[in-house]
C-alpha positions in Angstrom: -46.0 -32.8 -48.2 -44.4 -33.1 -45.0 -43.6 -29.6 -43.3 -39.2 -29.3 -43.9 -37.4 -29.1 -40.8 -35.2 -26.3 -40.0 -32.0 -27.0 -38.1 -30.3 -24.0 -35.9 -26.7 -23.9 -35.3 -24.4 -21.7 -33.1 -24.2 -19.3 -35.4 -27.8 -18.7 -36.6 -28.6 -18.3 -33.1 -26.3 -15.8 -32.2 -27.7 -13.9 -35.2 -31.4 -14.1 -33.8 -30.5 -13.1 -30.6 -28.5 -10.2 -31.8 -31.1 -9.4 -34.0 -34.4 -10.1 -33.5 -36.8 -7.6 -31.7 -40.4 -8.0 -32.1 -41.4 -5.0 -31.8 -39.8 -3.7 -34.5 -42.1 -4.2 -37.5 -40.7 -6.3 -40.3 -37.7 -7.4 -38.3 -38.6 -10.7 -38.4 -39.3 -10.7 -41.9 -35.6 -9.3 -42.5 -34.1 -12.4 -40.7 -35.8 -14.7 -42.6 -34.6 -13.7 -45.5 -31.0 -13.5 -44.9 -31.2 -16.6 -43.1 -33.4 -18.4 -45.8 -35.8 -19.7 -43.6 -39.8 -19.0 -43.0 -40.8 -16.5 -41.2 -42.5 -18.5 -39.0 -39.2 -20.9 -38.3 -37.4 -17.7 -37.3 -40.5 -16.7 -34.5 -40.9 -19.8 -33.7 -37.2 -20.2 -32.8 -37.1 -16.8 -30.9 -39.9 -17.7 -28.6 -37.7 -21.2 -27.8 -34.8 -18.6 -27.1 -36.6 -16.4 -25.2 -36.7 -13.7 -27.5 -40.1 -12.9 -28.0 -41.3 -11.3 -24.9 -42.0 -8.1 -25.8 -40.9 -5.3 -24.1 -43.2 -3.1 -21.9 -43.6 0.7 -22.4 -42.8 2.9 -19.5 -45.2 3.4 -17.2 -47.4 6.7 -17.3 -48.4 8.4 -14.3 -52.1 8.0 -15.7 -51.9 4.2 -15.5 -50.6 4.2 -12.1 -53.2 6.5 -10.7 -55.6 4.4 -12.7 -54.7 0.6 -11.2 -54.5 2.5 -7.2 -58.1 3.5 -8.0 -59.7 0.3 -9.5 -56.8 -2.5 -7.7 -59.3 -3.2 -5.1 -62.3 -3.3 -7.3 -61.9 -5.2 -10.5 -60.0 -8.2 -11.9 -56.0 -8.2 -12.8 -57.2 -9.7 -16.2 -59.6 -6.9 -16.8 -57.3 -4.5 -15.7 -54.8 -5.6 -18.2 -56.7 -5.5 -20.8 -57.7 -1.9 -20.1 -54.2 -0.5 -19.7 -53.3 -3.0 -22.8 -50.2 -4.8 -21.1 -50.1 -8.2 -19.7 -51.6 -9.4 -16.5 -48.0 -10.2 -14.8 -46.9 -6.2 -15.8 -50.1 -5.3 -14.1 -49.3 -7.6 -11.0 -46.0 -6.2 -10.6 -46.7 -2.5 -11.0 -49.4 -2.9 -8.2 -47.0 -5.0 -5.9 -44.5 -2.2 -6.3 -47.3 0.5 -5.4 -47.4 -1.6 -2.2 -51.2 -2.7 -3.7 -52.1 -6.3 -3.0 -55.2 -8.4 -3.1 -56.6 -10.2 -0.6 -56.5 -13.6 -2.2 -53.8 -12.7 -4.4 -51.8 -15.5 -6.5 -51.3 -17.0 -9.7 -53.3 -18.7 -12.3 -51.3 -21.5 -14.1 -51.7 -19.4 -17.4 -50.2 -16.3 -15.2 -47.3 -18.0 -13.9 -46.5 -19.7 -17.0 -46.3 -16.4 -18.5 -44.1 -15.1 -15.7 -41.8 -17.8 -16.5 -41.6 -18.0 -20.0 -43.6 -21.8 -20.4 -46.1 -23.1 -22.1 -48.8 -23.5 -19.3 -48.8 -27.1 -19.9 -45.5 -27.1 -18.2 -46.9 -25.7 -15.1 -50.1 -27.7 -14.8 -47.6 -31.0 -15.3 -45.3 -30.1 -12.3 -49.1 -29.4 -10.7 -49.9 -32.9 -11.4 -46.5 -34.0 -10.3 -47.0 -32.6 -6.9 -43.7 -30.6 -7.6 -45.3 -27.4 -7.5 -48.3 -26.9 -5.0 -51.4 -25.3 -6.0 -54.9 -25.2 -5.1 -57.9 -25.1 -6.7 -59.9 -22.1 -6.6 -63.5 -23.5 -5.9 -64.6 -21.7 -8.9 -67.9 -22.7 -10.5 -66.5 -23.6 -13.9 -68.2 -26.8 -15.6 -65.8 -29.4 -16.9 -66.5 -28.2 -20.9 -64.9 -24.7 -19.4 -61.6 -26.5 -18.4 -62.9 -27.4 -14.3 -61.8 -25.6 -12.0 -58.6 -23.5 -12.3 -55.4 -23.5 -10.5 -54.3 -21.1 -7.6 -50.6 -20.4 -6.6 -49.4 -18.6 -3.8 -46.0 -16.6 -3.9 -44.9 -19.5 -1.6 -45.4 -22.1 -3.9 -43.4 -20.4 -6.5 -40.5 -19.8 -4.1 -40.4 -23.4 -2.8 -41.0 -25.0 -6.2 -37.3 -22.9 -7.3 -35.5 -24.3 -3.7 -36.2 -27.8 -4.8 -36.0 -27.8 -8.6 -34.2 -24.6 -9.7 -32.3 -25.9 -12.8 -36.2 -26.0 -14.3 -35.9 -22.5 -14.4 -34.4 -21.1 -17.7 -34.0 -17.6 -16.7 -33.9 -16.5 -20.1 -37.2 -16.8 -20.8 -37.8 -15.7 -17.3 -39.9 -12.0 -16.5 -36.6 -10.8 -15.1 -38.5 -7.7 -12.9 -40.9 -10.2 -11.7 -38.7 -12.6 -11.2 -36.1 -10.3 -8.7 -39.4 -9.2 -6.9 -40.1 -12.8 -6.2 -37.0 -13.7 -4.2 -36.2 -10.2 -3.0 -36.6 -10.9 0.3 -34.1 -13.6 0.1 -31.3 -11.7 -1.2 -31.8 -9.2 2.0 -30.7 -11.5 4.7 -33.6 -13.6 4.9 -32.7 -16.7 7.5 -34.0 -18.7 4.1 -31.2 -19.9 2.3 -30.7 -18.0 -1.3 -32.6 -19.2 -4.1 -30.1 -21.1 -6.7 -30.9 -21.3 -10.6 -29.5 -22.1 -13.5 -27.9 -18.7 -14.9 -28.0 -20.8 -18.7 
């Protein structure tokens, strides 16, 4: 039998979004059964919202000693996965410890983390030539996916000047985000990045 759609009105989605928290355990559970609806409808409709980004803990002391020793000597991804948060936290915590790599940038599966897509959106604006990107010159065989994407700050920046209402902010990483055009909103002689506040 043929899965049942489930239709979302005004009011169900101002319930979710007043709501629905994923880190609480059960909380999604809870909404599904006052809405009458899966469970999986109701998370699958948050993350379409924007509501399932979970929340990052504050940052200890510890973690940031722990990313200004090893920054410089192993990968973001690893380093993420040590600390437990996601690569983009990692990113902007060292960016804001005035910490950068060398050949610092964005995977496609980064950025479309960042920016709240599936990262099918990003490589399509790739393909598009809408979003510039590079590849990395990596050694990966073509049953590993080829060669992966890289994308500069710059890209980013001049992919929002021409197309910003393909930004939804709302599923946006708001901190990364604001570090992003930061410079712009200080007087840069670049005009100000526009987006679509909804």
């Amino acid at each position: 039998m043929a899965d049942k759609k489930w239709f979302w009105d005004e009011s169900s989605d101002s319930f979710l979004r007043r709501n629905y928290d994923a880190a609480i355990r059960g909380r999604s559970k809870a909404i599904a059964e006052r809405l009458r609806v899966p469970r999986w409808a109701v998370n699958r409709r948050a993350a379409a919202l924007g509501l399932s980004r979970p929340k990052d803990r504050p940052w200890e002391k510890s973690d940031e000693d722990y990313i200004e020793t090893n920054y410089h000597r192993i990968s973001i991804k690893t380093l993420a996965r040590r600390l437990e948060r996601s690569p983009t936290a990692v990113k902007l915590k060292a960016k804001r410890l005035g910490l950068r790599k060398h050949d610092e940038g964005y995977t496609a599966f980064s950025l479309a983390e960042a920016l709240g897509v599936d990262p099918h959106w990003v490589l399509a604006r790739i393909r598009s030539g809408k979003l510039r990107a590079s590849h990395r010159r990596t050694e990966r065989k073509p049953e590993q996916g080829g060669d992966s994407w890289f994308i500069t700050d710059q890209g980013v920046l001049e992919f929002v000047r021409e197309h910003p209402y393909q930004i939804d902010l709302r599923k946006v990483d708001s901190l990364w985000f604001m570090d992003l055009i930061a410079p712009y909103l200080q007087g840069s002689d670049t005009r100000p990045v526009e987006t679509e506040a909804a």
